[in-house]
N, C-alpha and C positions, 0 to 999 in steps of 0.2 A: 592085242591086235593094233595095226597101224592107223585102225581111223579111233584109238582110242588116248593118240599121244596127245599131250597137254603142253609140251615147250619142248623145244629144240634148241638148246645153246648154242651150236655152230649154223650150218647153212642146211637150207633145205634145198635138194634138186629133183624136180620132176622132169622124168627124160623117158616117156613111153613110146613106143614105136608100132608098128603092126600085131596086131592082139590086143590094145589096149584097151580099155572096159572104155565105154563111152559118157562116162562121171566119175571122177574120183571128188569126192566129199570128206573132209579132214574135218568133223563138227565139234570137236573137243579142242584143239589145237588154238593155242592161245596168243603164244610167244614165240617169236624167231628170231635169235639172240643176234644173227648174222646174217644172210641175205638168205632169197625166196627166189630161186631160177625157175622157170619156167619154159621149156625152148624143146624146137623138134620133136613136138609129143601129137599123138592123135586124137587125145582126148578132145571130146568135143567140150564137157562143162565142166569148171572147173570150182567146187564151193569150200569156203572158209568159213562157215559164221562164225566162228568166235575169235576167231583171229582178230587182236587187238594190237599187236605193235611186232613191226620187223625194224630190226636193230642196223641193217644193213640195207643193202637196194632191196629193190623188188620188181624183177623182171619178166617182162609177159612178152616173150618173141620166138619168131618161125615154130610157130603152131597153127593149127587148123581150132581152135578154139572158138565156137560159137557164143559162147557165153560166159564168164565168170564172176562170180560174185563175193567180195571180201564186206560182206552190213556193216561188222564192229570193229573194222582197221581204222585205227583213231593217228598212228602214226608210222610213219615210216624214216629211221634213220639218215639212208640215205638216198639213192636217186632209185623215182620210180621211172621205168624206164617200161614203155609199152610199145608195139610195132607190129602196125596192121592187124588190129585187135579190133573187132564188130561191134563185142557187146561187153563189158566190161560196169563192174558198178563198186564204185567205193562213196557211198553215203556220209559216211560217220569221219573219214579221213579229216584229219585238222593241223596236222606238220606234218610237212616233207622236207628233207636235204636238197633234193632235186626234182621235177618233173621235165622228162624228156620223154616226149609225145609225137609220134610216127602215126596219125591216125588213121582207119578206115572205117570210123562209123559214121553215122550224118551228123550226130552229137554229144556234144562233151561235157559233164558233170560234174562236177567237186562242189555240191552244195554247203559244209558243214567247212570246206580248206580255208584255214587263217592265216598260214603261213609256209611260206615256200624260204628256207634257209641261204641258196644260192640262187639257182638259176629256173624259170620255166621257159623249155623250148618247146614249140607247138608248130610245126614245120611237115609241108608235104613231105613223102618219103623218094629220094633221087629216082627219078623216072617213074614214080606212082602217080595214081591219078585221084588226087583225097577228095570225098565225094560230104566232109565236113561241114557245115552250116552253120552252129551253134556252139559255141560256146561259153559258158556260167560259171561262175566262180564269184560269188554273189558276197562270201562271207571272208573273202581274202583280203587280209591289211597289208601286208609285207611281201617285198619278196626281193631279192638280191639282183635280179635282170629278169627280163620280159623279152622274149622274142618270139612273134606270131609271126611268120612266113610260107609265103607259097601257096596260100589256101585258099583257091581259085574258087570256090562254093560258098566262100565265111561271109556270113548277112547277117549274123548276130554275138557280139564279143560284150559279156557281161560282167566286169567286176568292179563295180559300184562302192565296193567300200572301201577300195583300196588307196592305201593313205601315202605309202612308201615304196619305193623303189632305188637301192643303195649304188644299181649298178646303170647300165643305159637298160631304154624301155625302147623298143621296135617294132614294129608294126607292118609290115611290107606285100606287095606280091600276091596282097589277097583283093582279085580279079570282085569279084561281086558286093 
C-alpha cells in the first residue's frame, strides 16, 4: 500500500482535487531522492514523520492546507519553497539549498536550521497581506544571502548565531 513506501528515488507529487481524503499520512516514507511537490491539492493535513531527507526542493503551494508536518526532515537538497502556508512544522530541519518563504502564518520556526546553502528569502507575497510577527532561526550559522522583505507585522527576527553570510544580508519594508 502507498502509505507503506519507504523511498522514492525520483519525485514525489501530491495533486489531489475534489474528493480528496482530508489527511494523507506517508509514516514510513523515509527518502525523496528528488523533489517533494505539493500544489492545487485539498487536503487539509499533510504528515511525514519519518521523512528524513528530500534530495531535491520541496514545495508547499496553492493548497488549502491547514497544517503539515515533516518532525524528522533533517535535510533538504534544494530550495524549500512554501507559499501561503498557516501551519507548517519542520523541527529537526538542519540544511537547506534554499528557503524561499511566501508566508501566511503569524510565525516562523526552523529551530534545529544550521545551514541555508544559498539563498533565504522571507518576503510578503505580491499583493498579499503577511499577517507574520516572528521569526527564529536561533541555531543558524551560515547562509549564502539573507533577504527579509515587506513584512509589515515582523517585531521579532532571531538568528543569534549566525556567524556568516557569503552573499548580501537585507532587511527592508518590514513596517513594525
Amino acid at each position: 500500500a502507498l502509505a507503506d513506501i519507504c523511498t522514492v528515488t525520483g519525485n514525489l507529487s501530491i495533486t489531489l482535487g475534489d474528493g480528496a481524503p482530508p489527511a494523507v499520512a506517508l509514516q514510513d516514507l523515509v527518502t525523496i531522492g528528488g523533489t517533494l511537490s505539493v500544489s492545487n491539492t485539498n487536503v487539509l493535513q499533510l504528515t511525514m514523520a519519518a521523512l528524513s531527507s528530500v534530495g531535491g526542493d520541496l514545495s508547499l503551494s496553492g493548497t488549502t492546507l491547514a497544517s503539515s508536518s515533516f518532525p524528522s526532515l533533517a535535510s533538504i537538497g534544494g530550495t524549500l519553497l512554501m507559499a501561503n502556508q498557516t501551519a507548517v512544522n519542520f523541527p529537526s530541519l538542519e540544511t537547506a539549498g534554499n528557503l524561499t518563504i511566501f508566508p501566511s502564518m503569524d510565525s516562523l520556526s526552523f529551530a534545529a536550521l544550521t545551514t541555508v546553502q544559498s539563498w533565504i528569502r522571507i518576503e510578503n507575497w505580491v499583493g498579499g497581506g503577511s499577517t507574520l510577527n516572528s521569526v527564529a532561526a536561533p541555531s543558524l550559522i551560515s547562509a549564502g544571502r539573507v533577504d527579509i522583505k515587506g513584512l509589515q507585522n515582523l517585531t521579532e527576527l532571531s538568528m543569534n548565531a549566525l556567524l556568516s553570510v557569503s552573499g548580501d544580508l537585507t532587511i527592508e519594508g518590514n513596517e513594525s
